[in-house]
Each structure stands twice: as structure tokens, then as C-alpha cells.
C-alpha positions in Angstrom: -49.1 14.4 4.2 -52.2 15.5 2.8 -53.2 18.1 0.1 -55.2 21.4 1.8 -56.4 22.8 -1.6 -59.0 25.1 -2.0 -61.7 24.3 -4.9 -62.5 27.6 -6.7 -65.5 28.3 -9.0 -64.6 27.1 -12.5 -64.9 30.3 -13.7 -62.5 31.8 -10.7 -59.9 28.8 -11.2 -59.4 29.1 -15.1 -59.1 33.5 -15.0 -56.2 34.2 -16.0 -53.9 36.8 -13.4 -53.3 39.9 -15.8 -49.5 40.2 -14.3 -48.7 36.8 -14.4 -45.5 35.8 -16.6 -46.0 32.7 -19.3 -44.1 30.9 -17.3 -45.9 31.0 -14.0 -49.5 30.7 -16.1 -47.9 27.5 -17.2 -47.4 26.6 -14.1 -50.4 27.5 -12.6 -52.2 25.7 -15.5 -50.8 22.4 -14.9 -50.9 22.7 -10.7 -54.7 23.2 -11.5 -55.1 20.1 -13.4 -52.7 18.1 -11.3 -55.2 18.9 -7.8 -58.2 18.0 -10.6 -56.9 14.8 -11.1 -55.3 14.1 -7.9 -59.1 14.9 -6.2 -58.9 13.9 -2.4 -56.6 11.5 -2.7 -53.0 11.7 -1.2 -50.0 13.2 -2.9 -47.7 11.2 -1.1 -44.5 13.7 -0.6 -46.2 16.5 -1.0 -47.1 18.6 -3.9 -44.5 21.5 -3.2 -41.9 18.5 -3.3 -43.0 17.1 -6.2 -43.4 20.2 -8.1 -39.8 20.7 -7.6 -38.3 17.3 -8.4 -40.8 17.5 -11.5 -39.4 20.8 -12.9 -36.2 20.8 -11.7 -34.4 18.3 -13.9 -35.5 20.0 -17.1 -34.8 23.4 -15.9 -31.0 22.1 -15.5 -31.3 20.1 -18.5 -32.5 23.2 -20.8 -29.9 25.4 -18.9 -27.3 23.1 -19.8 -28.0 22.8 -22.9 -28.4 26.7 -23.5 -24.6 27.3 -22.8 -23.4 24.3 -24.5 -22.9 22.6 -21.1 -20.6 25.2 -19.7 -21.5 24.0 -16.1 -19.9 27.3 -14.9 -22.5 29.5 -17.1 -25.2 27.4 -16.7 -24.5 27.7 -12.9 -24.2 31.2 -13.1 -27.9 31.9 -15.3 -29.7 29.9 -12.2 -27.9 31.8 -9.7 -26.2 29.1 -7.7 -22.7 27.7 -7.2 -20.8 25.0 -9.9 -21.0 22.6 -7.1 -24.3 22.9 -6.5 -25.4 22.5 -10.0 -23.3 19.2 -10.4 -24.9 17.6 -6.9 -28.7 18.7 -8.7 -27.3 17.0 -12.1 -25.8 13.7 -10.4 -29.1 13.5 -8.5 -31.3 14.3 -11.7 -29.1 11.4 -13.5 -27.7 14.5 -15.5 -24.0 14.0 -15.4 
């Protein structure tokens, strides 16, 4: 699979969006540098997949952690079911 990325203007591709969160300016910081460094080459499983296998394990991780690794709370901050949450932790290594 190949990566169809548009190359923006420097000074386009670094403005920040005024209604972006911290969060999503994070993201969008490192997805900039990522396609930088990655040029024309191949990302191999494909950037959306490895965006979420990237951020996925410390979002649970951090979760986790927040409610003392009450799997039930944590499960209910991210909005998905208990069982859920322990398949995404045994396949993060997590459990």
C-alpha cells in the first residue's frame, strides 16, 4: 500500500489550526514529520494502521493507570466494553 500525501508549502504545513485541541496538534505535528521522514518510500501497513497500533497501547496504558487499573472505569472513560479493553490489552502485551 502506498502513502497519497500531499506536500504543502512549509509555511502552509507548520500553521497551526486555531480550533485544534493539544492533543490533535500533537498529533498532527508528529504525522507531519513522520510523512517527512518517511519521503516516497512505503509505509508498509499503512499509515492509518500504524497510527493506531502506535497510539493505542499508551492510550490504554495511561487510562489504566488513571483509575488505578479498574479495567471497568478505564473501559468506561474510552467508551468501550470491559471485554474489549482486555482483548486491546492482551494484544498490546498489557495484561
Amino acid at each position: 500500500m502506498s502513502v497519497n500525501a500531499v506536500r504543502l508549502p512549509a509555511t502552509e504545513a507548520t500553521r497551526p489550526v486555531a480550533s485544534q485541541s493539544a492533543l490533535g496538534e500533537c498529533v498532527s505535528r508528529t504525522v507531519r514529520r513522520y510523512l517527512a521522514d518517511l519521503g516516497d518510500a512505503d509505509c508498509g501497513e499503512g499509515l492509518h494502521a500504524l497510527v493506531i497500533h502506535e497510539v493505542e497501547g499508551p492510550l490504554l496504558r495511561e487510562v489504566l493507570a488513571f483509575h488505578d487499573g479498574n479495567q471497568s472505569r478505564a473501559a468506561v472513560a474510552l467508551g468501550i466494553n470491559r471485554a474489549t479493553l482486555r482483548k486491546k490489552l492482551a494484544a498490546h502485551g498489557l495484561l
